[in-house]
C-alpha positions in Angstrom: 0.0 0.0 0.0 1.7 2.9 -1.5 0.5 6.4 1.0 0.0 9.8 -0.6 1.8 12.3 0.5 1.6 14.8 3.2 0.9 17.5 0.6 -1.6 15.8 -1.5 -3.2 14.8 1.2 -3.5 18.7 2.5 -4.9 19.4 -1.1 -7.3 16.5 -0.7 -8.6 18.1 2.6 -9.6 21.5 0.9 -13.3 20.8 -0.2 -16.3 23.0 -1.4 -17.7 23.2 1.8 -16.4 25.2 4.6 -17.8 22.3 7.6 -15.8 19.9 5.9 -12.7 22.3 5.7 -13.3 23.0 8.9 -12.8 19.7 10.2 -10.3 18.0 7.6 -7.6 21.1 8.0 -7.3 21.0 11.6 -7.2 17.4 11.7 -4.8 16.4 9.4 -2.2 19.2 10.8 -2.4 17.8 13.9 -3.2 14.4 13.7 -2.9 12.3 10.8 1.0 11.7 11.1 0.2 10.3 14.2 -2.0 7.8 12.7 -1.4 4.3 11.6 -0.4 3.4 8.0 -4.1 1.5 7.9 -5.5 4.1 9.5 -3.8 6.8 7.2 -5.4 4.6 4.4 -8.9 5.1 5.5 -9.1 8.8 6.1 -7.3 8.9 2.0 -10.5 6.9 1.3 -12.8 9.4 2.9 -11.4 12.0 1.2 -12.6 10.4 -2.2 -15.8 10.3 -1.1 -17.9 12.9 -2.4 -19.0 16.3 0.0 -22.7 15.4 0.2 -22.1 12.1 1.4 -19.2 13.4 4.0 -21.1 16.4 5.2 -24.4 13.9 5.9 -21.9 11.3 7.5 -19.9 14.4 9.8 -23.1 16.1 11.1 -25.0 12.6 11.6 -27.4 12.7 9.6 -26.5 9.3 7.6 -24.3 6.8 8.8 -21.6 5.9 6.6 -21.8 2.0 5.2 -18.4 1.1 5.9 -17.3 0.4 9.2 -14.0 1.7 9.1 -14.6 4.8 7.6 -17.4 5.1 10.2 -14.8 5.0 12.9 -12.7 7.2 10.8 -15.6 9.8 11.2 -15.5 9.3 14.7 -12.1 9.9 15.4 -12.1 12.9 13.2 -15.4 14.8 14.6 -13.5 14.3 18.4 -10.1 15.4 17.5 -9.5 18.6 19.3 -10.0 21.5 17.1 -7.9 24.3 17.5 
């Protein structure tokens, strides 16, 4: 499993909406090198997910299908934000 890089995965984080912004930014300057390679892999595979789906998924109004990415969400929406 080849991981992207730091800055593509900063580029990945800036979205059309400013909630999702908002909580990928922070995140993944404070936490994602801190993260296990698998767990690295999942929030990539968020990222491609598309913003309707994410924002429903973030402010709980859907719950996303696939269990790790679920957990993903979760450790995401309690990181500390600055």
């Amino acid at each position: 499993m080849e991981l992207m890089n730091i800055a593509r995965v900063r580029w990945a984080c800036r979205r059309g909406m400013l909630e999702l912004d908002v909580l990928f930014q922070p995140f993944v300057e404070q936490h994602y090198q801190a993260l296990a390679d698998k767990d690295k892999q999942t929030f990539i595979d968020l990222l491609a997910c598309e913003d309707p789906e994410l924002f429903a998924w973030f402010m709980g109004h859907e719950v996303c299908p696939d269990a790790a990415m679920a957990d993903m969400i979760v450790t995401v929406r309690g990181s500390p934000q600055p």
